[in-house]
mmCIF file of the N, C-alpha and C atoms, coordinates in Angstrom:
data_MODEL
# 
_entry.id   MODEL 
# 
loop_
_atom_site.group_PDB 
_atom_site.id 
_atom_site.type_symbol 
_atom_site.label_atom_id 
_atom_site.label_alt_id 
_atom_site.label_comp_id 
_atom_site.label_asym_id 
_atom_site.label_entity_id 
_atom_site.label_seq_id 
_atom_site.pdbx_PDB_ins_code 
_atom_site.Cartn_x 
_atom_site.Cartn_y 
_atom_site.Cartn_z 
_atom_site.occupancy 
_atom_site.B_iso_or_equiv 
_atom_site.pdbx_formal_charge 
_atom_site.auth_seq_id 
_atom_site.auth_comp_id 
_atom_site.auth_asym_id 
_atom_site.auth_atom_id 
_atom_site.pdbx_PDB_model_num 
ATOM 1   N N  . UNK A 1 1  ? -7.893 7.932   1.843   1.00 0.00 ? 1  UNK A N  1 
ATOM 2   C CA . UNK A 1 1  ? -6.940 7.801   2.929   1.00 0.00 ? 1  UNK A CA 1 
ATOM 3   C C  . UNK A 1 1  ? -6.227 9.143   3.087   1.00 0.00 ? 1  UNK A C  1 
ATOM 4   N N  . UNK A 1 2  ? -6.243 9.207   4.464   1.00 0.00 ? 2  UNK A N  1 
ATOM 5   C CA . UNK A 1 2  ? -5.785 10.722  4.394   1.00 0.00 ? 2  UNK A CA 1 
ATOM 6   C C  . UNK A 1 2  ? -4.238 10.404  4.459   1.00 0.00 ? 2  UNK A C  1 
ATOM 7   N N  . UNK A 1 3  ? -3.235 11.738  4.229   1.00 0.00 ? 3  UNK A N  1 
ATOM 8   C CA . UNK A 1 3  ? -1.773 11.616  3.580   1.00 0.00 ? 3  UNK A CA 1 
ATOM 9   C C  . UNK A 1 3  ? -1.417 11.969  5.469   1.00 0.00 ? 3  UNK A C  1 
ATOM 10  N N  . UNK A 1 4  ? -1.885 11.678  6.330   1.00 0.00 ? 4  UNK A N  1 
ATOM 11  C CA . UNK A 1 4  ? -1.165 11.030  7.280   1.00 0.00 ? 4  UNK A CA 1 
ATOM 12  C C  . UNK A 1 4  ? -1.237 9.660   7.968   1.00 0.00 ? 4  UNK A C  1 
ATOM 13  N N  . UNK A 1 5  ? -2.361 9.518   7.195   1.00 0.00 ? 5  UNK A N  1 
ATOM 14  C CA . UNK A 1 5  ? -2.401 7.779   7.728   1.00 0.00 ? 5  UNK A CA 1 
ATOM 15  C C  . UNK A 1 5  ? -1.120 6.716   6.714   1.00 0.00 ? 5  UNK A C  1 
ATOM 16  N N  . UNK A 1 6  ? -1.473 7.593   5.304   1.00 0.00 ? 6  UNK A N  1 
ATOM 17  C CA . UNK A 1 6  ? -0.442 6.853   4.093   1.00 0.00 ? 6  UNK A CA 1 
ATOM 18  C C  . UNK A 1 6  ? 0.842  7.189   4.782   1.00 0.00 ? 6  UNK A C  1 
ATOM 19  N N  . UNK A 1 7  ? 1.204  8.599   5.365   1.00 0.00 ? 7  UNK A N  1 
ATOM 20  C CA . UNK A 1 7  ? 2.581  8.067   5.969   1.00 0.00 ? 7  UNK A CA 1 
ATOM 21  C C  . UNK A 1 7  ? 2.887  7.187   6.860   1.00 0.00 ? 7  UNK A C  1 
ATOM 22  N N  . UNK A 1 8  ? 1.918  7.114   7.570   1.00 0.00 ? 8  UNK A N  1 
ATOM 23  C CA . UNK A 1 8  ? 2.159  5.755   9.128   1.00 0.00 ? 8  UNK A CA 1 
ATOM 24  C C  . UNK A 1 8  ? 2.255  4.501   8.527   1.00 0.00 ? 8  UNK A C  1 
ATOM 25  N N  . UNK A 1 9  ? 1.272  4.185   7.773   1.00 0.00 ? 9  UNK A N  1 
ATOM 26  C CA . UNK A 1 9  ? 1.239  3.016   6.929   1.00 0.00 ? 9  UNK A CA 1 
ATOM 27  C C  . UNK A 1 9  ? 2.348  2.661   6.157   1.00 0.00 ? 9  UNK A C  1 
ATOM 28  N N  . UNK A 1 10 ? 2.773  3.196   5.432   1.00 0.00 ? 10 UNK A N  1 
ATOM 29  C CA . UNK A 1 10 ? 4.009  3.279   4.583   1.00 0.00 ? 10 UNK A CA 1 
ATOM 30  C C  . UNK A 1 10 ? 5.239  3.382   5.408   1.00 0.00 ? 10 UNK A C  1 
ATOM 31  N N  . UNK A 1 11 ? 5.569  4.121   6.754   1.00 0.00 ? 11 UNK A N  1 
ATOM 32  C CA . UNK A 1 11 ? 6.754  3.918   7.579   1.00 0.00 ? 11 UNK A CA 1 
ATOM 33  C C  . UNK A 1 11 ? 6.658  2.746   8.232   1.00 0.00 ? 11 UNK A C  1 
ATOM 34  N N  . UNK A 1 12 ? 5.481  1.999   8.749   1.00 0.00 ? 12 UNK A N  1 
ATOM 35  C CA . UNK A 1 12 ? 5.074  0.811   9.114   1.00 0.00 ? 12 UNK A CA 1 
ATOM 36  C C  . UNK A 1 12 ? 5.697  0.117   8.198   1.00 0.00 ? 12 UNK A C  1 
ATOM 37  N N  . UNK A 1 13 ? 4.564  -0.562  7.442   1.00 0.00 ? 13 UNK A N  1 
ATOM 38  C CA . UNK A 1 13 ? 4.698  -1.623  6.352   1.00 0.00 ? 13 UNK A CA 1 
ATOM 39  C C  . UNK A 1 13 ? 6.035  -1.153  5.305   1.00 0.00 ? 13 UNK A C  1 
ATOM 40  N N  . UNK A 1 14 ? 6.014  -0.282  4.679   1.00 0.00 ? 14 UNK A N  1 
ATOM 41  C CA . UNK A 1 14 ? 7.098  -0.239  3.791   1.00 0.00 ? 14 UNK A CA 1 
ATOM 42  C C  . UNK A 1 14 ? 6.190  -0.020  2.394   1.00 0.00 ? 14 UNK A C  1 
ATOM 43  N N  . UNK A 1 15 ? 6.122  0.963   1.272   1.00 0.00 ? 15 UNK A N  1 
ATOM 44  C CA . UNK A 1 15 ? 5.571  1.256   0.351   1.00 0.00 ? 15 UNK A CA 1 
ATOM 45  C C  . UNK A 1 15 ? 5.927  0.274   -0.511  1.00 0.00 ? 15 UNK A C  1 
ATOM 46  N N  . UNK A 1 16 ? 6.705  -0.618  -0.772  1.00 0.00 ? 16 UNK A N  1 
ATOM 47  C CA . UNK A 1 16 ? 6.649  -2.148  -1.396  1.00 0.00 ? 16 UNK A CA 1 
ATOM 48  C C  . UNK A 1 16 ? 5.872  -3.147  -1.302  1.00 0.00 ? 16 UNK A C  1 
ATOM 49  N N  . UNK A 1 17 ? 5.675  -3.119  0.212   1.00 0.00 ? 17 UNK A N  1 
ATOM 50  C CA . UNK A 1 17 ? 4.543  -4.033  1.085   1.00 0.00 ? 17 UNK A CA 1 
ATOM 51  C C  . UNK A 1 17 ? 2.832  -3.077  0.743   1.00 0.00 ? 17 UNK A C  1 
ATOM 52  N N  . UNK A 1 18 ? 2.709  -1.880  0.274   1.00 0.00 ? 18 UNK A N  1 
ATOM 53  C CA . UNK A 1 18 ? 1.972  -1.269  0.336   1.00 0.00 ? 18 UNK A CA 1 
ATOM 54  C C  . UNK A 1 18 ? 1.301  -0.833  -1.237  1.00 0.00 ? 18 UNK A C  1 
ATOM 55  N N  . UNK A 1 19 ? 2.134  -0.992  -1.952  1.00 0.00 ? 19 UNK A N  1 
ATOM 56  C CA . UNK A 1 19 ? 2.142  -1.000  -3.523  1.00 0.00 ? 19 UNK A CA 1 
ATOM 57  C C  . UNK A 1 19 ? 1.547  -2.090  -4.664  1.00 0.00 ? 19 UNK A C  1 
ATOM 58  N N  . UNK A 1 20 ? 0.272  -1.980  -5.115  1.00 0.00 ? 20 UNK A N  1 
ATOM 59  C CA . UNK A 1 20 ? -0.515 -3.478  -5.802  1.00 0.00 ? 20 UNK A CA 1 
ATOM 60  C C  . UNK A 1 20 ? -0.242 -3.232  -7.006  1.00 0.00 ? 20 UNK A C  1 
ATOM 61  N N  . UNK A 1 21 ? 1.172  -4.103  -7.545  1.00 0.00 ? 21 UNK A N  1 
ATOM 62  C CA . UNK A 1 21 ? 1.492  -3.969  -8.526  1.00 0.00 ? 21 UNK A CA 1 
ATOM 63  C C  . UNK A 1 21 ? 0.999  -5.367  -9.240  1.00 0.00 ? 21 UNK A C  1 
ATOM 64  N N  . UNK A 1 22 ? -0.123 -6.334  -8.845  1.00 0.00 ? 22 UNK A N  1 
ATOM 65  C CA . UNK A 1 22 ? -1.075 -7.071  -9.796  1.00 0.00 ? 22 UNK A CA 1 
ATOM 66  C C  . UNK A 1 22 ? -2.183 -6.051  -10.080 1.00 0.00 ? 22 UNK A C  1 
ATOM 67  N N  . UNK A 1 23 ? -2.236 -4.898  -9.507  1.00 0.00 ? 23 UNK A N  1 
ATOM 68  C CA . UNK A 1 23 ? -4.084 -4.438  -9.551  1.00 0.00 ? 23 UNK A CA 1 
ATOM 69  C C  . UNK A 1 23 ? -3.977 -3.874  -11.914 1.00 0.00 ? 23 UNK A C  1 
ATOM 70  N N  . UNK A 1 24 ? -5.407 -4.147  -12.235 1.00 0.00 ? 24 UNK A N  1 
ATOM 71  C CA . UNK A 1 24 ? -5.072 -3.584  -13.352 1.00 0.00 ? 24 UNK A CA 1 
ATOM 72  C C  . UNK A 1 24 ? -4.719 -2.221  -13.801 1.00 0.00 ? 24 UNK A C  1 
ATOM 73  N N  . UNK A 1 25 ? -4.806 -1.521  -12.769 1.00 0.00 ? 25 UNK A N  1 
ATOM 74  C CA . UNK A 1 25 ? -4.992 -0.122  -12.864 1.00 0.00 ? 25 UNK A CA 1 
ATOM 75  C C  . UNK A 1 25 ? -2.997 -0.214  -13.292 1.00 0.00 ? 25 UNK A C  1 
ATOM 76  N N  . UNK A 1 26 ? -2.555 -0.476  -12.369 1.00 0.00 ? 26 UNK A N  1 
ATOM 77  C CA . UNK A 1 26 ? -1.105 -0.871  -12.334 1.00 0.00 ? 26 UNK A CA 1 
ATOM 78  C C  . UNK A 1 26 ? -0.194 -1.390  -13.935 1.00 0.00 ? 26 UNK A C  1 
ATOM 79  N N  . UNK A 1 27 ? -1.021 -2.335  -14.293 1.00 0.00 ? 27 UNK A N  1 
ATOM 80  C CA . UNK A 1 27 ? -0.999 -2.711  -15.657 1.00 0.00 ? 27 UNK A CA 1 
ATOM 81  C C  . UNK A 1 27 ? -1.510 -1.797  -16.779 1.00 0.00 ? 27 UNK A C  1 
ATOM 82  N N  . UNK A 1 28 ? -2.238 -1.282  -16.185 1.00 0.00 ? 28 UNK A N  1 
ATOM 83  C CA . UNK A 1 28 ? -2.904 -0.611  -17.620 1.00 0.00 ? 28 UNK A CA 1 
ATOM 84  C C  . UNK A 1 28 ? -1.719 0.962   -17.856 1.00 0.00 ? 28 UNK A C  1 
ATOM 85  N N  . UNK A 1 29 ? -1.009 1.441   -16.186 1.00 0.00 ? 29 UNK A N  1 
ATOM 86  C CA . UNK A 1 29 ? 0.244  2.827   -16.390 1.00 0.00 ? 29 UNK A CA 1 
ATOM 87  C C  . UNK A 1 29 ? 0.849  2.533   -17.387 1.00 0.00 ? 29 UNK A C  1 
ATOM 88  N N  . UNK A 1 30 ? 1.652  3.412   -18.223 1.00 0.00 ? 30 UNK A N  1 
ATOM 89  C CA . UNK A 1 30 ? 2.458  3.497   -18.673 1.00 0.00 ? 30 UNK A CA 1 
ATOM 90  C C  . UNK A 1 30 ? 4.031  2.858   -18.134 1.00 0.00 ? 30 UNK A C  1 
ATOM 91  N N  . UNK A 1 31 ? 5.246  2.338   -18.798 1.00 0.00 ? 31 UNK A N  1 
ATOM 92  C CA . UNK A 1 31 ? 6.222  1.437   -18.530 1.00 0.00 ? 31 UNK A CA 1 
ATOM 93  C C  . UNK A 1 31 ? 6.889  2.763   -17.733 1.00 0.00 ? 31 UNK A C  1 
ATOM 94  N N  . UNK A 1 32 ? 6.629  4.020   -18.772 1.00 0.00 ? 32 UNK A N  1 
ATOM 95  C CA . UNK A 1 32 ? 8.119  4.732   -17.791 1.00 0.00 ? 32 UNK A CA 1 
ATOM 96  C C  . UNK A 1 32 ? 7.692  5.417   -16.677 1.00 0.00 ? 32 UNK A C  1 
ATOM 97  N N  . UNK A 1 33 ? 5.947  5.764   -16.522 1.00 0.00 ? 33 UNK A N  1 
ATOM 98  C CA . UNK A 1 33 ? 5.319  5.252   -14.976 1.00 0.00 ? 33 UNK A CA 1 
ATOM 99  C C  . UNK A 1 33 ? 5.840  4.962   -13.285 1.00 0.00 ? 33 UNK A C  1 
ATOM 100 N N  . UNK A 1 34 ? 6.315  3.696   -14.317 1.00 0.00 ? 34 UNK A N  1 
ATOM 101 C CA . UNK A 1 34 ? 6.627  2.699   -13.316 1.00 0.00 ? 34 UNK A CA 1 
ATOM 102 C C  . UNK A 1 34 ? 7.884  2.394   -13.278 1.00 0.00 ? 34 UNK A C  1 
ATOM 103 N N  . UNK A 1 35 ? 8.962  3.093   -14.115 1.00 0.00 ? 35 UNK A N  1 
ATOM 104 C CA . UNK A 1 35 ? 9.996  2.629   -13.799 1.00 0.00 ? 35 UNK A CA 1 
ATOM 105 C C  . UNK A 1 35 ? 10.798 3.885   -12.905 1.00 0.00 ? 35 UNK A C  1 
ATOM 106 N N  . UNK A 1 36 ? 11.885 2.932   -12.098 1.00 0.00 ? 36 UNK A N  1 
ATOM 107 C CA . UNK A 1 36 ? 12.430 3.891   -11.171 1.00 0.00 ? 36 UNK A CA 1 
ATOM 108 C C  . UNK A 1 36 ? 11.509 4.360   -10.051 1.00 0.00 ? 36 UNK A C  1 
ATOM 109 N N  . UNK A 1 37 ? 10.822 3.064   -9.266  1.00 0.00 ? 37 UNK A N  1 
ATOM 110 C CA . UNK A 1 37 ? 10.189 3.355   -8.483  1.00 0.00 ? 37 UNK A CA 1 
ATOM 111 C C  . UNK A 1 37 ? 10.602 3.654   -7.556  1.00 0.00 ? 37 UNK A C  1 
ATOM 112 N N  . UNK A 1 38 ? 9.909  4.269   -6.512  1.00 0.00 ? 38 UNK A N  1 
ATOM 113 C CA . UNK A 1 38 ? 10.964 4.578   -5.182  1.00 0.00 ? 38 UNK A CA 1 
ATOM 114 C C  . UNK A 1 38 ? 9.430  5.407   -4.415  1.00 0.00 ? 38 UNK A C  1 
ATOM 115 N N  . UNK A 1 39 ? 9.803  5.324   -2.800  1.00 0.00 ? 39 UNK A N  1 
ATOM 116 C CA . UNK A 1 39 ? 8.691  5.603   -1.680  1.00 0.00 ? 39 UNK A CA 1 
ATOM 117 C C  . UNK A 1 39 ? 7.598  7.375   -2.010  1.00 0.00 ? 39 UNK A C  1 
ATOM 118 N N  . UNK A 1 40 ? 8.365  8.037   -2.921  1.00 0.00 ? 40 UNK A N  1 
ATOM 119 C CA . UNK A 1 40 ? 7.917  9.464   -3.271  1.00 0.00 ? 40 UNK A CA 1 
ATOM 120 C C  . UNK A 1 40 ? 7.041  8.969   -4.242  1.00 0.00 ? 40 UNK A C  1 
ATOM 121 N N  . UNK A 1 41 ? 7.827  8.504   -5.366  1.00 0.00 ? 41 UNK A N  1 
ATOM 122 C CA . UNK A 1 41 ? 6.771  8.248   -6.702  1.00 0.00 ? 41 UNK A CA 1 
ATOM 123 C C  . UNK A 1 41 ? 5.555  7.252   -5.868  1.00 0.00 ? 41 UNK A C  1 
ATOM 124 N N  . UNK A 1 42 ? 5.790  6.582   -5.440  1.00 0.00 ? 42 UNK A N  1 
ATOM 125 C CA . UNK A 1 42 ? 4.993  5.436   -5.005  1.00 0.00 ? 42 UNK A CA 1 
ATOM 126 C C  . UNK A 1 42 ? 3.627  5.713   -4.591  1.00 0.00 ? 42 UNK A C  1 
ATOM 127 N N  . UNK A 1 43 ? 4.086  6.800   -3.434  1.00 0.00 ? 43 UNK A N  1 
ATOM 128 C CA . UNK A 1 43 ? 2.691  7.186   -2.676  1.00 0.00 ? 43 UNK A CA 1 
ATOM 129 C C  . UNK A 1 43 ? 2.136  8.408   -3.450  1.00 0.00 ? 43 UNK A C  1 
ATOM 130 N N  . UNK A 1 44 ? 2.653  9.238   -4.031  1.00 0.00 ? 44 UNK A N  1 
ATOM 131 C CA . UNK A 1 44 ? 1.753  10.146  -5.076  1.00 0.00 ? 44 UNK A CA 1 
ATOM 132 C C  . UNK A 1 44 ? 1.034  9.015   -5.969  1.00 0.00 ? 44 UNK A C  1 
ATOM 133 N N  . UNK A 1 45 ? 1.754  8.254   -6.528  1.00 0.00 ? 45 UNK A N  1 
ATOM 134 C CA . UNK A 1 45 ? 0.762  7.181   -7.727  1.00 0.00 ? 45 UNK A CA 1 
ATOM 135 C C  . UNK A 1 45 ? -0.280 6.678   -6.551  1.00 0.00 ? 45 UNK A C  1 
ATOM 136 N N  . UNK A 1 46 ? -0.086 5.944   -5.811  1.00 0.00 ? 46 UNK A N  1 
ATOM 137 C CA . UNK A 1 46 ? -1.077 5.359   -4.779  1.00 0.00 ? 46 UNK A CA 1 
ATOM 138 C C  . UNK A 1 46 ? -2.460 6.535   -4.170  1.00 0.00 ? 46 UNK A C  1 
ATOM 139 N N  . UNK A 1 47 ? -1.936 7.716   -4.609  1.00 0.00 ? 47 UNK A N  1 
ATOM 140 C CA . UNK A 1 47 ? -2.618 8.902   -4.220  1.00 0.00 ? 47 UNK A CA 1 
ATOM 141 C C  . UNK A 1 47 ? -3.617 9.419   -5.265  1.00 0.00 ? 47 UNK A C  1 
ATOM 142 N N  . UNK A 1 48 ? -3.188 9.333   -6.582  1.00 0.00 ? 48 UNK A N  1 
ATOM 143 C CA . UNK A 1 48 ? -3.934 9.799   -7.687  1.00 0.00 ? 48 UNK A CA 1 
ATOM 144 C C  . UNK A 1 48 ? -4.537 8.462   -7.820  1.00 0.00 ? 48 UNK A C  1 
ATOM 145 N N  . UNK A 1 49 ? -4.121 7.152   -7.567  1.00 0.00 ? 49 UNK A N  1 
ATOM 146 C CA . UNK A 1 49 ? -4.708 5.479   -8.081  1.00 0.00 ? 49 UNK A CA 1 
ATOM 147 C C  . UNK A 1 49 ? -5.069 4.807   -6.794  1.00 0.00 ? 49 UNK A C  1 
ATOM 148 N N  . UNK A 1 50 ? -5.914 5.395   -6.104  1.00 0.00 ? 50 UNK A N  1 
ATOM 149 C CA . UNK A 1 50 ? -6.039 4.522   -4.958  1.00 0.00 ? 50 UNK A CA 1 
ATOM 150 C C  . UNK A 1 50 ? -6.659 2.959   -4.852  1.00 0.00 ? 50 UNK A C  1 
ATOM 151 N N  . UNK A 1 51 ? -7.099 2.649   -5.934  1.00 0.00 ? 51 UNK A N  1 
ATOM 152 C CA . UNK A 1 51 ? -6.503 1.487   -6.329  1.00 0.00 ? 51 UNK A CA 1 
ATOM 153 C C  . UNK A 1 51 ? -5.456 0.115   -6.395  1.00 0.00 ? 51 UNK A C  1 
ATOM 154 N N  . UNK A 1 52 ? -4.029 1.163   -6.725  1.00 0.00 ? 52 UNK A N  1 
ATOM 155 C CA . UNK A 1 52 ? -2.832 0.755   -6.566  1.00 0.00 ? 52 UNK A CA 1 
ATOM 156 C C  . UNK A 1 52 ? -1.963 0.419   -5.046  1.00 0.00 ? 52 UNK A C  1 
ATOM 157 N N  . UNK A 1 53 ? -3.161 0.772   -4.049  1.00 0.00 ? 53 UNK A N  1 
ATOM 158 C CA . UNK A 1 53 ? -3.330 0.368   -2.705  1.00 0.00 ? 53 UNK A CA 1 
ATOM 159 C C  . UNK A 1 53 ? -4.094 -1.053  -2.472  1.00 0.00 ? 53 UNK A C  1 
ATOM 160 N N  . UNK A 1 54 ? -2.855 -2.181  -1.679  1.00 0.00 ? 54 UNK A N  1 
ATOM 161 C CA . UNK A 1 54 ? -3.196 -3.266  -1.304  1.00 0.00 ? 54 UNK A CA 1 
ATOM 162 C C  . UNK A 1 54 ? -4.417 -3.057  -0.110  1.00 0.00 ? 54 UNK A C  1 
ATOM 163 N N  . UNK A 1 55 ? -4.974 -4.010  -0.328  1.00 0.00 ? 55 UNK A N  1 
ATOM 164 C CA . UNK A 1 55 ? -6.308 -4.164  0.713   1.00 0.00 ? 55 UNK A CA 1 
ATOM 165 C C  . UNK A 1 55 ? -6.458 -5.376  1.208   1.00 0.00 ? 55 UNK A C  1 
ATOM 166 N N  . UNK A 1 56 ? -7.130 -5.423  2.263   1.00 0.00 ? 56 UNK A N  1 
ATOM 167 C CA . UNK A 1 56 ? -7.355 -4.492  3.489   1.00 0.00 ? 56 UNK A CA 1 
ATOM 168 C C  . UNK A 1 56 ? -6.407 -3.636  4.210   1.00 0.00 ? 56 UNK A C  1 
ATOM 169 N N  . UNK A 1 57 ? -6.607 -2.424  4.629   1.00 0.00 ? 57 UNK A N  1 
ATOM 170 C CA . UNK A 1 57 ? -5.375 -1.933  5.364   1.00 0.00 ? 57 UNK A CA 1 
ATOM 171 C C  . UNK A 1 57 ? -6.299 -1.835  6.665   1.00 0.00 ? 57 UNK A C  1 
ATOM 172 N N  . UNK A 1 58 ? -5.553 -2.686  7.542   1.00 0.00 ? 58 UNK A N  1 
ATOM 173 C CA . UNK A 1 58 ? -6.111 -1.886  9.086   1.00 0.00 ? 58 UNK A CA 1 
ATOM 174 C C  . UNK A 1 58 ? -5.192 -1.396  9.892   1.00 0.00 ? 58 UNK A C  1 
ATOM 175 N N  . UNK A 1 59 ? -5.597 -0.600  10.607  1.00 0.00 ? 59 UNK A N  1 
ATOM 176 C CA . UNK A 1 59 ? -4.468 -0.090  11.461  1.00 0.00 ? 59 UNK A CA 1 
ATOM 177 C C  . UNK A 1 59 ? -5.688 0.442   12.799  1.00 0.00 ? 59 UNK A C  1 
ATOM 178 N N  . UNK A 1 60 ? -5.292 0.284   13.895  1.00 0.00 ? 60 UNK A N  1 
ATOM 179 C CA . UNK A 1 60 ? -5.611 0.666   15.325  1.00 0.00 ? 60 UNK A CA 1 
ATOM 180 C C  . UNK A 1 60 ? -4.864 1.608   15.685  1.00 0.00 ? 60 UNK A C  1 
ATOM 181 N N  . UNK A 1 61 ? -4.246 2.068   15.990  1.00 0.00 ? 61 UNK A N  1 
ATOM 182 C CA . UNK A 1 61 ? -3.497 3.205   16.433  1.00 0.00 ? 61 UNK A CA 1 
ATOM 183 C C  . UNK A 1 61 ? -1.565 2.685   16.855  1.00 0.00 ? 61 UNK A C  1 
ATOM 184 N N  . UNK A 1 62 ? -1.764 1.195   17.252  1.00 0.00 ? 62 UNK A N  1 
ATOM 185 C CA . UNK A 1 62 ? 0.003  0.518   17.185  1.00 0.00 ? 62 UNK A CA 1 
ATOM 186 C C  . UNK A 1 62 ? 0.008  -0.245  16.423  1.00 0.00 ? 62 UNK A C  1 
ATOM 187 N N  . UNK A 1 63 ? -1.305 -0.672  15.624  1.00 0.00 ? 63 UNK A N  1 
ATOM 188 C CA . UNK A 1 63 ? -0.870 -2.203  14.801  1.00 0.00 ? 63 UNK A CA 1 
ATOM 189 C C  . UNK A 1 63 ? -1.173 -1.391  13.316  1.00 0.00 ? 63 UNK A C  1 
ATOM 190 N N  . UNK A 1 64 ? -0.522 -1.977  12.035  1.00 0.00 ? 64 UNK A N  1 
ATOM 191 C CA . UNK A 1 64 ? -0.978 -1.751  11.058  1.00 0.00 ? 64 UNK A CA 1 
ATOM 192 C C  . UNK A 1 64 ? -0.621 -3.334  10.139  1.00 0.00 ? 64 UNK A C  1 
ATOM 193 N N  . UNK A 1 65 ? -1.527 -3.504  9.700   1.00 0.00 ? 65 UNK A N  1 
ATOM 194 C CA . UNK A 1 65 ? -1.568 -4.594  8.416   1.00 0.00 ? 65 UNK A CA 1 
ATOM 195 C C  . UNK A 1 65 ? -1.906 -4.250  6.868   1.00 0.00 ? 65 UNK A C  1 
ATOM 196 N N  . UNK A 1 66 ? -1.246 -4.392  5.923   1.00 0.00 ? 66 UNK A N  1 
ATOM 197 C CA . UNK A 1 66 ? -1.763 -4.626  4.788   1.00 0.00 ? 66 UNK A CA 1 
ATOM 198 C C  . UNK A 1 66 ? -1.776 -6.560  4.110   1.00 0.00 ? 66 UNK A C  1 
ATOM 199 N N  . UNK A 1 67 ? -3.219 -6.568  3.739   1.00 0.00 ? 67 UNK A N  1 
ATOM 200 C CA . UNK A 1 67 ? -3.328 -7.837  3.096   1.00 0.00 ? 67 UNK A CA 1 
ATOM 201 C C  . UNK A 1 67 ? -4.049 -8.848  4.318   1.00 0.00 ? 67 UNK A C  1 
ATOM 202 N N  . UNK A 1 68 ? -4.561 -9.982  3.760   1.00 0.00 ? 68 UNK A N  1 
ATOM 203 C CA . UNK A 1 68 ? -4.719 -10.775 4.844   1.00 0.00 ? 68 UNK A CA 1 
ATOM 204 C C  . UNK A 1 68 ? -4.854 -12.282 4.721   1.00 0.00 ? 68 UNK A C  1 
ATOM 205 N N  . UNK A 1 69 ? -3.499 -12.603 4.996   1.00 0.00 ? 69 UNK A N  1 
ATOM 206 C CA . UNK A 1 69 ? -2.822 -13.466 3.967   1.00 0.00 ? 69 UNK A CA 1 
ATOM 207 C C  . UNK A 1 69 ? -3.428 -14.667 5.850   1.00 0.00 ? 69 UNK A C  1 
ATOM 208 N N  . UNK A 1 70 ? -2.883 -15.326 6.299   1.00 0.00 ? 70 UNK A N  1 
ATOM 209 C CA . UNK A 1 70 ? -2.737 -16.097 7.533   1.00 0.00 ? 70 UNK A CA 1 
ATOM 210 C C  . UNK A 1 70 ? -1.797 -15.381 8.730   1.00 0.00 ? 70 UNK A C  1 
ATOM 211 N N  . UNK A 1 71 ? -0.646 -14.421 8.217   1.00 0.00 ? 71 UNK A N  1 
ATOM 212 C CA . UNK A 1 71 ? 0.092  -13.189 9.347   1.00 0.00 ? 71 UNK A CA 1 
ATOM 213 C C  . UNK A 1 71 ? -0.534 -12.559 9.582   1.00 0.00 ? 71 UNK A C  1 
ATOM 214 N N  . UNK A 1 72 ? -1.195 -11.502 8.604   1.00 0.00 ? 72 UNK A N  1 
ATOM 215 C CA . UNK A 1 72 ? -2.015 -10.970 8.753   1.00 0.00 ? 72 UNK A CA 1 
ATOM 216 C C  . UNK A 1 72 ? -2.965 -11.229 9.843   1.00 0.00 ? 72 UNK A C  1 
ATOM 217 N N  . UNK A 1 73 ? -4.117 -12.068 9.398   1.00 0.00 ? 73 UNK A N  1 
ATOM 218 C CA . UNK A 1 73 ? -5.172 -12.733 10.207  1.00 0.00 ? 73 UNK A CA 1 
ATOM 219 C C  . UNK A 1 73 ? -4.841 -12.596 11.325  1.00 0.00 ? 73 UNK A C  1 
ATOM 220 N N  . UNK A 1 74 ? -3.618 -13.457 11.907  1.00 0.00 ? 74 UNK A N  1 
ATOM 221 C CA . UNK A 1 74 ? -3.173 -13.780 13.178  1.00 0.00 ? 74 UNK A CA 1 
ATOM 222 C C  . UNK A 1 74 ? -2.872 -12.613 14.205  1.00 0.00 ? 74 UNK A C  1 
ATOM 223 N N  . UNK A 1 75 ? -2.487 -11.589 13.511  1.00 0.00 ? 75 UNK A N  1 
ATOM 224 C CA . UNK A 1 75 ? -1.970 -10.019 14.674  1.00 0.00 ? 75 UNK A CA 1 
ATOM 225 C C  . UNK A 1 75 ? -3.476 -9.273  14.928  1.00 0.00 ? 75 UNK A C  1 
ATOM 226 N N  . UNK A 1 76 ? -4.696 -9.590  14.245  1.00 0.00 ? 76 UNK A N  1 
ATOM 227 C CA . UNK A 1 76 ? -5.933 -9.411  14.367  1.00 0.00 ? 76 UNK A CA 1 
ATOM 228 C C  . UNK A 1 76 ? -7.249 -10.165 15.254  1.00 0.00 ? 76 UNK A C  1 
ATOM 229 N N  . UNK A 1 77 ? -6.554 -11.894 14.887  1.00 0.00 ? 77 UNK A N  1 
ATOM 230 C CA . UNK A 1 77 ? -7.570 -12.402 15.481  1.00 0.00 ? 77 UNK A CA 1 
ATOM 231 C C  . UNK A 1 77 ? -6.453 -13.572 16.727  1.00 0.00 ? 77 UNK A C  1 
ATOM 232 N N  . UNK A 1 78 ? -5.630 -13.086 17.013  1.00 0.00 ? 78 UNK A N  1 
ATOM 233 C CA . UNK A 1 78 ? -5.389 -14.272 18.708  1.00 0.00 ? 78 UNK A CA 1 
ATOM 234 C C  . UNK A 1 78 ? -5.124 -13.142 19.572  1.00 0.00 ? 78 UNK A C  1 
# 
């Protein structure tokens, strides 16, 4: 992902909404890693762990989604 789509995405959604803190990669960091998270640390880790990026991300050029839960679905398919 290039580091201008991660910014659209991330000013969109919000790097909380954007952050897979079940993935194992996530589990397997180190505690002080992960503590004191915040939108800088976030997207460098998401950058070196792309992984630690929720999926699916789509985005069209006005819509962006991460995940695809039934909200999701819905801003895609009506």
């Amino acid at each position: 992902m290039s580091a201008a789509d991660m910014d659209v995405i991330v000013k969109t959604v919000g790097w909380e909404n954007l952050l897979n803190t079940r993935s194992t990669t996530w589990r397997g960091l180190d505690d002080a890693g992960k503590g004191d998270m915040n939108e800088g640390k976030a997207v460098l880790m998401m950058g070196e762990h792309p992984t630690l990026i929720k999926r699916p991300v789509i985005m069209d050029g006005e819509r962006v989604t991460v995940g695809w839960r039934p909200e999701q679905q819905a801003v895609w398919i009506n």
